[in-house]
N, C-alpha and C positions, 0 to 999 in steps of 0.2 A: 504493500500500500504506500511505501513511502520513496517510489522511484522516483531521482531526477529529474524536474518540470520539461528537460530537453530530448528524455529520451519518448518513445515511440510505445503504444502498450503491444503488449501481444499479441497473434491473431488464433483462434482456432485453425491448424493448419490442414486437418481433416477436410476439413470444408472452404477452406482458405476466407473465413470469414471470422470477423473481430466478436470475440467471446466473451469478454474481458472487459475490458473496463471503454468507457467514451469518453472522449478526448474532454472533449467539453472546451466553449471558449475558455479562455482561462490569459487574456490578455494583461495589456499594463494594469494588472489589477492595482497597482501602489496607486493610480489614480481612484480610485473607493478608498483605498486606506485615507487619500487626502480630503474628499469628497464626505466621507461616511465619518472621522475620526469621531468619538466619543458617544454614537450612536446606537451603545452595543445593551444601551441599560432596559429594564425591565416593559411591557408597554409599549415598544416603539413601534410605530406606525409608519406611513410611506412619508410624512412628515421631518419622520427625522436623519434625515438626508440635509446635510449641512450647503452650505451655500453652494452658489453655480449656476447656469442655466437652467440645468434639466432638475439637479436637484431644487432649486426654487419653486419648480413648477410644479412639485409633487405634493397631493395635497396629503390629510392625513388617512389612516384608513376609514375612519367612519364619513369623512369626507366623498372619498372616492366612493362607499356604500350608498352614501345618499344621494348621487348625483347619476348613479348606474342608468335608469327607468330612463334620462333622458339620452346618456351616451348610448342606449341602445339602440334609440331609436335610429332609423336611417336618415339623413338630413340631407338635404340637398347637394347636389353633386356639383362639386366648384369648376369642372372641366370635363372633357369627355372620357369616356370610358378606357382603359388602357389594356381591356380584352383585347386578345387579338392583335394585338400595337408591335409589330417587328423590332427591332432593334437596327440600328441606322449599320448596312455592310459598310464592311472596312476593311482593310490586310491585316494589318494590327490591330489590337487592340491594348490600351496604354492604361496600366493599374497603377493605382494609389494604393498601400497597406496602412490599417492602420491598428495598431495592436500586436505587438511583435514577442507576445509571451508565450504559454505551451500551443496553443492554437495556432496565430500569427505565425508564429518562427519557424513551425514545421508547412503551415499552407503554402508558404511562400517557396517552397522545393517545387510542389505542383503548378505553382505558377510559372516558374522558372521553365519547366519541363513542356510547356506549351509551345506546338508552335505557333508563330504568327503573335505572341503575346510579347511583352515588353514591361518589364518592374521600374516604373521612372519616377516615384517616390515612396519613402517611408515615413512612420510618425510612431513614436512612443519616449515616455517620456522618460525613460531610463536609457541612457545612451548607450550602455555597452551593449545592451541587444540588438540597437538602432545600428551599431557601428558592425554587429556580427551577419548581420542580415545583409546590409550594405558589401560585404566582401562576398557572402552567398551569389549577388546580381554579378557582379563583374568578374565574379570566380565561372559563370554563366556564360561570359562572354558579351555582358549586355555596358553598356555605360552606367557610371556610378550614377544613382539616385539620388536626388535630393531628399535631406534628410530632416526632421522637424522633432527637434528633442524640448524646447522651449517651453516647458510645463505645459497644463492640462488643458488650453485651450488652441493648443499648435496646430493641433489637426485643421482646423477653421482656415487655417493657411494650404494646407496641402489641397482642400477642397476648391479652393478659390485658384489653383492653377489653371490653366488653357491646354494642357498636353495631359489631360487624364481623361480618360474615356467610363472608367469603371473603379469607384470606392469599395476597398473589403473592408471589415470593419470588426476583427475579433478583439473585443475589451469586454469588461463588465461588464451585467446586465441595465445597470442602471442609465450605462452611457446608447445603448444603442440606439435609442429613442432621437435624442439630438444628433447624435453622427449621421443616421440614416437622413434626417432632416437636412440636416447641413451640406450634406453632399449631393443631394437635389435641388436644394436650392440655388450649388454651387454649378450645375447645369449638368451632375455626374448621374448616370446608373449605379446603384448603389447594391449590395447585398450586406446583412448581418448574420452571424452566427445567432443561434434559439436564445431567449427569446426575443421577439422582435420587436415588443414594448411592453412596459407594466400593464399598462391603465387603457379604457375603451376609447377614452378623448386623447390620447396620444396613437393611437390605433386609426382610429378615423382622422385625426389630422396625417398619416403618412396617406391614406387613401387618396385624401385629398390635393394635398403635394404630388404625389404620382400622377394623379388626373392633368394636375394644371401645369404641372413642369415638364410634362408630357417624357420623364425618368421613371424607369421601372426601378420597384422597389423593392426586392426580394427577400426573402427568407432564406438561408443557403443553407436548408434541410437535407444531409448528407447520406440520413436512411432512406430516404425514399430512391438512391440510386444503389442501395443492395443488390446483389444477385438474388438472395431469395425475395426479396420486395418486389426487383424487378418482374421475374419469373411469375408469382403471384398476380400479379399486374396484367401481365399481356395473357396469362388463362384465366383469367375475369372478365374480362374485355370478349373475350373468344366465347364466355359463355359456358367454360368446361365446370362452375362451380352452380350453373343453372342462375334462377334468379335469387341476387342478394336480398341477406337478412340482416346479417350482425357480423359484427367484425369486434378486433380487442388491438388494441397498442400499449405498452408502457414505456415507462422509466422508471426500471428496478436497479438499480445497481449501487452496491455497497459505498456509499463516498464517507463512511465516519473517521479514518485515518487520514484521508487524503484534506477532507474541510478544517481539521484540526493541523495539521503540516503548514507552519511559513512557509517551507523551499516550496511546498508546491504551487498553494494558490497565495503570491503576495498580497498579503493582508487578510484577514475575515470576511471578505466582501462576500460570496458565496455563502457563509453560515450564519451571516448577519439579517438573509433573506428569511431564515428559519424564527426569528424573532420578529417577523413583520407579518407572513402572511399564513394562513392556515390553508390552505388551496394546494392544488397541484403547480409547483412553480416550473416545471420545465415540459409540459406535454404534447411537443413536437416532433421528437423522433417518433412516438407513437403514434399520434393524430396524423400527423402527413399521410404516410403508406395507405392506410387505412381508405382515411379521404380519397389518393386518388383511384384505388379501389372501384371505392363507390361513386367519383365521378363528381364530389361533391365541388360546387360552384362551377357545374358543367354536365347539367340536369336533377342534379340533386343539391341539395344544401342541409347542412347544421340549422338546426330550429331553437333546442334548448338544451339544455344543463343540469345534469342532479348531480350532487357531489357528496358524502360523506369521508368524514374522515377518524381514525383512529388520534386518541390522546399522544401527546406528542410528549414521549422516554427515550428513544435512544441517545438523542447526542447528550441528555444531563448523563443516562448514564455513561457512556463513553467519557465524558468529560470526566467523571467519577474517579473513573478504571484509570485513565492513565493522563493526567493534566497534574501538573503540580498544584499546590494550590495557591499560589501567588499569580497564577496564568490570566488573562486578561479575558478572557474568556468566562470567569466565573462570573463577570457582572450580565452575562448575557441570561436573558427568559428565554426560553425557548417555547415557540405557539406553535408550530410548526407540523402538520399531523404525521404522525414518523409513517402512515400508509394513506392516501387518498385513492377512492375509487368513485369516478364519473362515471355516468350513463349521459352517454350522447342521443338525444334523438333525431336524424332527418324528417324531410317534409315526404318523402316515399315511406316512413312508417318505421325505418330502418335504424338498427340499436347500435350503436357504438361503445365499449368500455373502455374506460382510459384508467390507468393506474400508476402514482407516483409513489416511490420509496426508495430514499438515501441514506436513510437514518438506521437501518437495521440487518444483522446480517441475512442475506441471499445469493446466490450466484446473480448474474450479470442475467439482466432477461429484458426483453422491447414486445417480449409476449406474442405479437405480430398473427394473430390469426382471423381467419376470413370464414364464414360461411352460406349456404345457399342452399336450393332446393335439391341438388346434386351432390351434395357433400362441402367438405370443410380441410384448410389445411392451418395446423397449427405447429408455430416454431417453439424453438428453447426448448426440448429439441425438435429440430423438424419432421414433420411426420401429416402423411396426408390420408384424406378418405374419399374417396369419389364414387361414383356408380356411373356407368357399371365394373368398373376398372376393380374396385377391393369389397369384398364381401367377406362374411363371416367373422364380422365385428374386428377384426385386424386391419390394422394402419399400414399403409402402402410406403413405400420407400420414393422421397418426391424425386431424387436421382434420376431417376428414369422418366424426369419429365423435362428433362436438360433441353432436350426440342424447344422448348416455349421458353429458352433466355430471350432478355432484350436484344436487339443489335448489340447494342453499346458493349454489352458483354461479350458476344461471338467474336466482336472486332478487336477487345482486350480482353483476352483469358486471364490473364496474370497480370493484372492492373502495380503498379508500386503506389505508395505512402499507406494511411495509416486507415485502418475501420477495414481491414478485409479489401480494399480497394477499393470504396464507396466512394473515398473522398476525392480520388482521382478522377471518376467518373463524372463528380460533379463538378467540378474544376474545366475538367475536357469538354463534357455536353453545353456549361454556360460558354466559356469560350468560342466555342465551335459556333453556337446560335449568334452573338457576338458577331464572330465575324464575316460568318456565310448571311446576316439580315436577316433569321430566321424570330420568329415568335418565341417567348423562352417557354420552359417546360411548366412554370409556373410562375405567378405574379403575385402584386400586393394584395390581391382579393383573397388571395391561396394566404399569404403570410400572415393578414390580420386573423382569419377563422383560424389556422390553428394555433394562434396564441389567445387567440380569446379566451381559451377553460384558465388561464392563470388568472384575472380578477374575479372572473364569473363565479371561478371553481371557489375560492375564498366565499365569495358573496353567501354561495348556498351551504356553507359547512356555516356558514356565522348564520344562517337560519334555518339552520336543522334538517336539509338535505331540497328546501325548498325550489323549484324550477327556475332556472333563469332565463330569461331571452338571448339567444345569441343572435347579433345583429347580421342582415342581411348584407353583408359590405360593397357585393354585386347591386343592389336596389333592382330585384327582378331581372336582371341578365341572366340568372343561376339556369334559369328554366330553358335556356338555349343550350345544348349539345354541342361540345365542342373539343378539338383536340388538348391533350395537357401531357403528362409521360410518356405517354404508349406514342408518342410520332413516331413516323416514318423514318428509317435513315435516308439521312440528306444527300444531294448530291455533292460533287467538290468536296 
C-alpha cells in the first residue's frame, strides 16, 4: 500500500488487465494542502475550503442541500448544443498539462507516445516535477515546454497561451471545476480526471461554457476504454445480452494506507473529502461503462437517485491501528459512509447500482456487470451467462467471446502505460478524434451525468435514502439515438 507516488500499480497479467489498485488523479495535491490548510476539524462542510477562486465559490453543505431543487432543474441553454460538434482537424494536436503528480507524471508518457501530438506546456507548482517532466518532452525529441511553476494560480497563464489546442488537467478534486472553466474560456478543449465537479451549479455552468465557447469538455473516464468494458459494449449494442434491464458499477478499492501516506497523496486533500460528504464521492469508473451500455444521453437517460449508506468506521479505525497520536489527522470527523450503495433509475424503467468503498478492506472491484432478457455478464471475476450459449446454471468463460473486442483493441493487443492499457486507449482514441475532426466518444453531457451521484448521492443519505432528481443536462436531446463508444474505426 505504500508504493512510490512515481511508480506504476500492477496489472492482473492473466488477463493483462489492472486488478489492483486505480491510479486515481493524485496531482499537485500540495495545492489543497494550501487551498484546504486547517480544514480538517470536526463538521466541515464544502464551506471550509479556504480562500481562492473555486474554493470561495463553495458554498456550505447544507447550503449546497438547499439550493439542489433549483440546480436540478434544467435552465436555459446559453449556446447551442455540443452533441455531435467535431473537433476542429488538425496534424497536431498541441497539449497543455496540468498537474504533474502520480496521474500527470505518468499521462504525460502516453502523450509523448502519440503520434501527431506535441507536449508544449506544463504547470504544477512544485518545480522539480515540472523540471522532470520537462526532460521527459525533449528526452521525446519534442522542444522544451514552457513551464509555469509560479504558485496556485499559474495554470491561468498556460491557459491563456495561443499554441494549445487541448488542456489535461490531473490535480485535486477540488481544482477541476475552475481548471476545466478556465481552459474554455481560454478558447482550449479541455479534459479532467473523475470527478469532474463537486456541486450541480458548477456542473451546469461547464455545460454551459461548453455550449457557448463552443470547447468540449470532457471527463477523461479511462474505464470505459477496458477490454472487458469495451467487449461488453459492442455485444450490447449487437443485442447478444437481449433487451436491457440492470446493470452494477463501483468503486471498491482499498485506499486506507495509501489516504493516510504523505509520499503518496501530498497533503490530506483526498481524506479530507471523507469529512465533508456522506455520498459516493468518486462514481465514475463505474457509472460511465455502464451508461454507455445502456446508451444513456443517446436514447436513454439517468432520471433519479437513491442512495444509502453504511456508518462511516474504517478510516477512525485505521487511524486507531496505526497513526501516532500527535498525527494531524486526529483532529479530523470523519462523515464519510465507509460503503454507499445507489440505485440509479433510467427513463426506459432501467436499474443501475452504483457502489462506493475506500474505507474498508476488499480486493480491488468496479463490479462492472450488465444484464438483459438473454443473460448477464459479471466481472471481478469475469464470468458470463447467455442463452443459448450456457445452460445448466454454469457460467460461460467470456474468452471465447474475444470476436466482439472493440477495434481499438484488435488494432493494440498489448497497449503500454498503466490500468491494463485502458489509459493508453484513451489517450490514442481522444487524440486520434482530435486530429482526424472526428466527434469525440463522449462529451460534457456524458461528464456532468456521471458525476452527478457525488452531490445527489450525499443529498439522499442526508434524507434517508430519499429520491433525487438527476438533471436532464441534454434538455430533451437524450431521446435522439446517436453514436458514442461503439464508433466505427476511422479512416486515416
Amino acid at each position: 500500500m505504500n508504493e512510490a507516488p512515481s511508480q506504476n500499480h500492477d496489472h492482473d497479467h492473466d488477463h493483462d488487465r489492472d486488478r489492483d489498485r486505480d491510479r486515481d488523479e493524485a496531482g499537485p495535491s500540495r495545492r489543497s494542502v494550501l487551498w484546504t490548510a486547517g480544514a480538517a476539524g470536526a463538521g466541515l462542510g464544502l464551506g471550509g475550503l479556504s480562500s481562492g477562486p473555486a474554493a470561495a465559490a463553495a458554498p456550505s453543505t447544507t447550503a449546497a442541500a438547499s439550493s439542489v431543487t433549483a440546480a436540478a432543474a434544467s435552465p436555459d441553454a446559453k449556446g447551442r448544443t455540443m452533441i455531435g460538434v467535431p473537433f476542429e482537424r488538425r496534424s497536431t494536436v498541441r497539449v497543455g498539462i496540468i498537474g504533474l503528480g502520480n496521474r500527470g507524471g505518468t499521462m504525460i508518457d502516453l502523450f509523448l507516445a502519440m503520434p501527431g501530438v506535441r507536449v508544449v506546456a506544463l504547470c504544477d507548482p512544485v518545480k522539480d516535477k515540472t523540471a522532470k517532466a520537462a526532460k521527459k518532452v525533449t528526452a521525446a525529441g519534442q522542444p522544451a515546454p514552457a513551464v509555469y511553476t509560479n504558485g496556485d494560480q499559474d495554470f491561468e497563464n498556460l491557459c491563456k497561451r495561443g499554441d494549445i489546442d487541448f488542456v489535461y488537467a490531473a490535480t485535486p478534486w477540488d481544482l477541476h471545476f475552475e481548471m476545466a472553466k478556465t481552459a474554455m474560456l481560454g478558447g482550449k478543449h479541455v479534459g479532467v480526471e473523475c470527478p469532474l465537479a463537486l456541486r450541480l451549479d458548477q456542473l451546469w455552468e461547464l455545460v454551459h461554457l461548453s455550449e457557448r465557447t463552443r470547447r468540449h469538455c470532457m471527463q477523461l473516464e479511462n474505464c470505459c476504454y477496458g477490454r472487458n468494458e469495451m467487449r461488453v459494449l459492442r455485444m450490447a449494442h449487437a443485442g447478444l445480452f437481449g433487451d436491457l434491464l440492470h446493470g452494477a458499477g463501483a468503486y471498491i478499492h482499498d485506499l486506507r494506507g495509501l489516504m493516510f501516506d504523505p509520499a503518496y497523496y501530498e497533503g490530506p486533500w483526498r481524506r479530507l473529502w471523507h469529512t465533508r460528504l456522506r455520498g459516493d464521492l468518486y462514481p465514475n469508473h463505474g457509472f460511465g461503462p455502464v451508461a454507455n451500455y445502456m446508451d444513456l444521453n443517446r436514447g436513454d437517460r439517468a432520471v433519479r437517485i437513491s442512495s444509502v449508506g453504511t456508518p462511516a468506521l474504517g478510516l477512525a479505525k485505521y487511524r486507531k491501528e496505526h497513526m501516532p497520536a500527535n498525527d494531524p489527522s486526529w483532529k479530523e470527523s470523519y462523515i464519510g459512509s465507509d460503503r454507499t450503495i445507489s440505485l440509479v433509475q433510467t427513463a426506459k424503467g432501467r436499474v443501475i447500482r452504483l457502489e462506493h468503498d475506500v474505507s474498508t478492506p476488499h480486493p480491488y472491484s468496479r463490479i462492472n456487470s450488465l444484464g438483459g432478457t438473454k443473460g448477464l455478464f459479471e466481472d471481478y471475476p469475469e464470468r458470463i451467462y447467455l442463452e443459448p450459449d450456457q445452460s445448466n446454471d454454469e457460467w460461460g468463460d467470456f474468452a471465447k467471446y474475444a470476436e466482439w473486442d472493440h477495434w481499438l483493441w484488435k488494432e493494440h493487443a498489448n497497449p503500454p502505460g498503466g490500468h491494463g492499457g485502458m489509459d493508453y486507449m484513451l489517450v490514442f482514441r481522444l487524440m486520434q478524434c482530435m486530429r482526424l475532426g472526428l466527434v469525440p466518444d463522449f462529451d460534457v453531457y456524458d461528464a456532468a451525468t456521471w458525476t452527478a451521484p457525488v452531490p445527489l448521492s450525499d443529498l439522499s443519505i442526508k434524507a434517508n435514502g430519499a429520491p433525487q432528481e438527476i438533471p436532464d443536462f441534454t434538455r430533451g436531446l437524450w431521446k435522439k439515438e446517436r453514436p458514442g463508444m461503439d464508433s466505427p474505426k476511422p479512416e486515416g
